[in-house]
N, C-alpha and C positions, 0 to 999 in steps of 0.2 A: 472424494477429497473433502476435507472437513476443514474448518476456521484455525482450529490448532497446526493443520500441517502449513497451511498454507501460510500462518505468522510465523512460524519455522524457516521454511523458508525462506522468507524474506530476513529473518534477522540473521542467518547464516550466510547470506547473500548481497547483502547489502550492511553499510555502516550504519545505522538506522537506532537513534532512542528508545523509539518505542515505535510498534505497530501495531491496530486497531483493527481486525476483522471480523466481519460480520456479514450471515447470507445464510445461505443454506441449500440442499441440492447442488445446481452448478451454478449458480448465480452468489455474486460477492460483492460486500463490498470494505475497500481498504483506505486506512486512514497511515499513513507514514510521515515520520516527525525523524529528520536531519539532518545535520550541517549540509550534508550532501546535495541537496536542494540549492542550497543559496546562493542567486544569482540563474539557476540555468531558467528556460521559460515553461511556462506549463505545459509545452508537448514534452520538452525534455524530460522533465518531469518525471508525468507521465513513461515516457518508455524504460526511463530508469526502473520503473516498480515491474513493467509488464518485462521486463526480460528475463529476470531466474525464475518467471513462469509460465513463459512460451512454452515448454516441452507438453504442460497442465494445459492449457489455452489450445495448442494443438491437436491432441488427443481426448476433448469435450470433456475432461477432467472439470476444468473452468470452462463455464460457456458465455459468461457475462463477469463482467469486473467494471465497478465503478470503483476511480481511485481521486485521493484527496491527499495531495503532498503538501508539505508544511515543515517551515525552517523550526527549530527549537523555538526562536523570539514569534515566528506567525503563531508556532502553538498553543504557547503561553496567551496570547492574545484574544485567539478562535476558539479555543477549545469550552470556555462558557458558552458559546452560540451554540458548537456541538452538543450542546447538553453533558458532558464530561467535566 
């Protein structure tokens, strides 16, 4: 599994601005920026992005995923600290 399938993925998957990945082998890591975020808590978050890739997660496709969810207004905000 490569960075392209797995922002594929998520954007077919999710309501999502934009998504940011990066990794290599099976370790990753995701940056998702949407409305869809706002308000729920960072586990929610979180499981929101890890769910259209449970089936990758399951089968050691992905074996690590760090994820960074982010409303469009946090994006605008963070995304100078990200270096982006």
């Amino acid at each position: 599994m490569d960075t392209e399938e797995i922002k594929k993925v998520l954007m077919e998957n999710l309501a999502l601005d934009e998504a940011i990945v990066s990794g290599d082998g099976s370790h990753f890591q995701v940056i998702a920026v949407g409305s869809l975020f706002d308000g729920l808590s960072r586990v929610k978050q979180q499981q929101t992005v890890y769910a259209p890739l449970m089936e990758y997660i399951a089968d050691n496709r992905i074996h690590a995923l760090s994820i960074k969810a982010y409303t469009p207004e946090q994006w605008q905000r963070d995304r100078k600290l990200q270096g982006f």
